[in-house]
N, C-alpha and C positions, 0 to 999 in steps of 0.2 A: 542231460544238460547240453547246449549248444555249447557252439565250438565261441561263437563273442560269449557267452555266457560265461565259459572255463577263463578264456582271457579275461575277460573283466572281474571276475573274482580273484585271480591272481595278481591283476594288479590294483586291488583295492587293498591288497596288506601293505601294511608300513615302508615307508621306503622303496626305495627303486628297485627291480627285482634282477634288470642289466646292469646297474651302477650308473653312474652318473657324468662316469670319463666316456670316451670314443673308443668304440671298439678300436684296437692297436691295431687292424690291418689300417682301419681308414686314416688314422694317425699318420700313419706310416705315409703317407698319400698327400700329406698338406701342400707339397710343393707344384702338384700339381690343380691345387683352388688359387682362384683369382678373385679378389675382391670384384663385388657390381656384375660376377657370373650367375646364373640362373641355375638352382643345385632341385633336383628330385629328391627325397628320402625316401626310399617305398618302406613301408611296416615300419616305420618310425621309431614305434610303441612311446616308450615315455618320453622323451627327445634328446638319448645321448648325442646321438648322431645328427640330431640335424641342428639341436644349439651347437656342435663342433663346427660345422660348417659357417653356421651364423656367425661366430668369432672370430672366420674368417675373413667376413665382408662380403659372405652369397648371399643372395635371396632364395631364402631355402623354402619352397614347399614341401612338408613333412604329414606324408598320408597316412593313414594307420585305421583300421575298423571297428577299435575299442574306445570309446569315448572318457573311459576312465583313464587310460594311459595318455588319448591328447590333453587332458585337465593337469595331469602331471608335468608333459610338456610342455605347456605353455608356464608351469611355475618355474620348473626350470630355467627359463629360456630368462623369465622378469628376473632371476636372483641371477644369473649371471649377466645381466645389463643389453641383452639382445632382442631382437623381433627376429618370430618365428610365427609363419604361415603356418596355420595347421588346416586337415581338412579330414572329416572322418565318413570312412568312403571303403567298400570290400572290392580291392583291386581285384577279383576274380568273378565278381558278379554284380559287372555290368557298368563300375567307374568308366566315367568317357576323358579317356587318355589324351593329354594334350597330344597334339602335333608337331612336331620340329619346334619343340619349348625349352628344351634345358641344355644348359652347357656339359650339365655333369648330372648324373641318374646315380644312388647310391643304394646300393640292395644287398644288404646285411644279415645274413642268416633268415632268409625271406623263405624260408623251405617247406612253409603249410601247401605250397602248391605240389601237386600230385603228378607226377607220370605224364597223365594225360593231361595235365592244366599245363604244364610247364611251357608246352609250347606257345599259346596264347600266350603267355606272361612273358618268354623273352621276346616276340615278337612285340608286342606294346611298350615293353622298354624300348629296345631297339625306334622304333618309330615316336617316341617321345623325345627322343635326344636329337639336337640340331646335327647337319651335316660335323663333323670335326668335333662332337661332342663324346665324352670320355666318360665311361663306365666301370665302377667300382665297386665289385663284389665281391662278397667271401660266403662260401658257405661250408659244411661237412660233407667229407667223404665218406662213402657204406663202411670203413672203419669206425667210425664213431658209434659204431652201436654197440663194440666189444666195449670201449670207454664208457660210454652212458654218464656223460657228464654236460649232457645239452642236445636239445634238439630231437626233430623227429624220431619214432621209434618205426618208420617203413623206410624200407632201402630205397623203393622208389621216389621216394623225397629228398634223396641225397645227390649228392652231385660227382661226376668222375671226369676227368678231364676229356673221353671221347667225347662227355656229352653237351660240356661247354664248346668244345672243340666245334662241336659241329651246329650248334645254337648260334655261335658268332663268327662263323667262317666269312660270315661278307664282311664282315669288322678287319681296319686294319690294326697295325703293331700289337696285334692279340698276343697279350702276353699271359701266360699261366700257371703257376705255382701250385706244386703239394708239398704238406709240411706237416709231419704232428710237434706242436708245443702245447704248452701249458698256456689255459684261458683261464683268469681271473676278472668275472664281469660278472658281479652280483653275487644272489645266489643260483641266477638261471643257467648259466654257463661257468663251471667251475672245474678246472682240474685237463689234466692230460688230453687230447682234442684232434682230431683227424681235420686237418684241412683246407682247403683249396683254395684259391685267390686269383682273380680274374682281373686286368685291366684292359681293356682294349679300348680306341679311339671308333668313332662313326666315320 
């Protein structure tokens, strides 16, 4: 089975497999969206994250490479009273990345990218966000694989803070957080959780 295969079967069961809230780092983060800003979702999937933004007042583009999960996104988006872009597109193979296009790039547990992809992937974020444009990630630390309650199961898909550290050194006010709490988001991400939180400015 392909890898959209696996995703697309997982989210053809019932119900939302993240839930239907915002992930709680991006939550945590509202006060820095502005209504009428330009917001990225990378990997979307069903559109917690990028209807959070919409109910904002962004104009949210919300990318994701499952077509079954943008169909859930975009109901999403109609039952809570919002417009939401969607666009279904494998950020790793060969989407053409806008250019100095968003206020704000959001990349959520985005960690199908591998070791050696990673670095394509922050550089295209990086280069998709306008000058003074802010970046809001989270993703697990190689802890997370004693928890096993989300997420990749290769350490090289995880994140450590030298490695963000050094993915966004040209980034100012890089700010960076490790933390384990407890993640209640579906049934994909459930329980006890390694991990890392990213903001920095372009």
């Amino acid at each position: 089975m392909s890898e959209l295969d696996r995703w697309n079967e997982r989210f053809t069961a019932p119900g939302y497999l993240f839930g239907t809230q915002p992930n709680a780092f991006l939550a945590s983060q509202a006060h820095r969206l502005t209504a009428g800003a330009k917001a990225l979702s990378i990997a979307d999937g069903e559109g917690r994250n990028g209807v959070f933004l919409a109910e904002h007042g962004l104009d949210v583009l919300a990318v994701d490479f499952s077509p079954v999960a943008l169909a859930k996104s975009r109901e999403l988006a109609a039952s809570r009273g919002v417009a939401l872009r969607t666009e279904e597109a494998d950020i790793l193979g060969g989407w053409a990345w806008p250019m100095s296009e968003f206020d704000v790039v959001v990349a959520i547990f985005i960690q199908f990218a591998t070791a050696a992809e990673q670095p394509d992937l922050f550089a295209n974020i990086k280069r998709a966000l306008k000058p003074g444009g802010v970046l809001l990630m989270q993703g697990y630390r190689p802890e997370q694989l004693a928890y096993g309650t989300g997420g990749p199961k290769t350490v090289g898909n995880l994140y450590t803070r030298a490695l963000l550290e050094a993915a966004f050194a040209d980034f100012s006010d890089l700010d960076i957080r490790k933390h384990d709490d407890v993640v209640h988001e579906g049934t994909g991400h459930d329980g006890m959780s390694a991990l890392i939180d990213l903001v920095a400015k372009k």
